[in-house]
N, C-alpha and C positions, 0 to 999 in steps of 0.2 A: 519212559520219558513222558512227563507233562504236557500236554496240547499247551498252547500258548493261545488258542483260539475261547475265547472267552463263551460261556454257553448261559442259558437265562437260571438256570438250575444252580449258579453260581454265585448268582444274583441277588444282594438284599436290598430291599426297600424300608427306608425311612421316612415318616411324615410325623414332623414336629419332634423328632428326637425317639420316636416311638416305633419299634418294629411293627409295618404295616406287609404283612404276608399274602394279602387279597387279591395282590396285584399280577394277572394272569401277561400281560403285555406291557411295555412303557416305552415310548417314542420323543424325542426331542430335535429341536430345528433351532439352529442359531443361524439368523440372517444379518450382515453386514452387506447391504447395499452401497457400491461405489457409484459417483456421481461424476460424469467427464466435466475436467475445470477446462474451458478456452481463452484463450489469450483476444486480444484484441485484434480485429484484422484476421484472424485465422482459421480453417475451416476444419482441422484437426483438432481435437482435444491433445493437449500438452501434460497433461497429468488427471489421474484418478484420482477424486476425493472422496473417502471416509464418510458416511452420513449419519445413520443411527444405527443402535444394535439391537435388535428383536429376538426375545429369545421365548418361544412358545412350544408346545406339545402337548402329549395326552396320555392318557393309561386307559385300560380295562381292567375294572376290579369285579372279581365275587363279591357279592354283598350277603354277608353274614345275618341273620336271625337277630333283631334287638339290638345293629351296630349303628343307625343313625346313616348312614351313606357317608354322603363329603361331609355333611355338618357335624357325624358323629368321631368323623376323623380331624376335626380342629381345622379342616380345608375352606370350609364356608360357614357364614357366622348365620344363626336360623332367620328367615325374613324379617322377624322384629325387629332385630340386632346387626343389618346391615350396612345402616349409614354409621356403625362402630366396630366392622369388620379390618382385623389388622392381616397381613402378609401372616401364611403358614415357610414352611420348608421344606426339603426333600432330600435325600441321598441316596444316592446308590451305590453301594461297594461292593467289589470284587471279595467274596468272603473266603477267597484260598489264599490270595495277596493281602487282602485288606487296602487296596487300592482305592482309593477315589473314581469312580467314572463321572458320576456328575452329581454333583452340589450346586443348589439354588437355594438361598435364604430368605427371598424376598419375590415370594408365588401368590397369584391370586387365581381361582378359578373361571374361567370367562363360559363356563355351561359345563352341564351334567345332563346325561339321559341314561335313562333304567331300561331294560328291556326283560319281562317276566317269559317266558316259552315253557307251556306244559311238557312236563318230565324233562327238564333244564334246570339247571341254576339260576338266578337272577344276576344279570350282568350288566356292567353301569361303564360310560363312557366319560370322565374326567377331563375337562379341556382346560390347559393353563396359562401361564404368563408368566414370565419371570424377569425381572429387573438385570440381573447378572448371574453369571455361573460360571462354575468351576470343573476341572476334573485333574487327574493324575500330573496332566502338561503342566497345569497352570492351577496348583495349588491356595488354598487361602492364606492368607495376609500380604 
């Protein structure tokens, strides 16, 4: 029988439609903050409101021999070409279902740091941002 327990080895990464394989770790945070609404006269909140929705995380990639980092992954546009930097994208699918787990079209990177360690790999920390996303629950369109 199948585990139903999803493992990272099952895991593929997408960035800009492109199989991105680098990616040793990937974490994501969606926050909705409610907001207590009070009535007039009253010293209980009578309902939660809805605020904004934030949706941020990060990865750890291998960085490869002559790949550019995030710039060479269409993640960050090189410092000349910043104030013409557009949203990259992301996916990650369950490659035994082909599931959706999460999809963001509309990601910016808000920092990167390298970290080189003799007789290591080189290893880079991706920090992001995302407008909206998706996964399995709550499919696109």
């Amino acid at each position: 029988m199948r585990s139903l327990l999803l493992t990272g080895a099952q895991v593929i990464m997408y960035v800009n439609g492109v199989r991105f394989g680098r990616v040793s770790s990937f974490n994501w945070q969606s926050e909705t903050p409610r907001k207590m609404i009070y009535a007039v006269d009253s010293v209980t909140p009578f309902e939660l409101g809805t605020t904004v929705n934030a949706i941020t995380g990060s990865m750890t990639v291998y960085r490869l021999s002559q790949d550019g980092g995030a710039e060479g992954a269409g993640m960050v546009a090189p410092v000349t070409d910043l104030s013409r930097e557009k949203y990259f994208s992301m996916l990650l699918v369950d490659q035994t279902s082909g599931a959706v787990i999460f999809q963001a079209d509309q990601c910016s990177v808000e920092s990167q740091s390298w970290t080189a360690r003799i007789h290591s790999y080189v290893e880079g920390q991706i920090a992001f941002r995302a407008l909206t996303y998706n996964n399995e629950v709550r499919p696109l369109g």
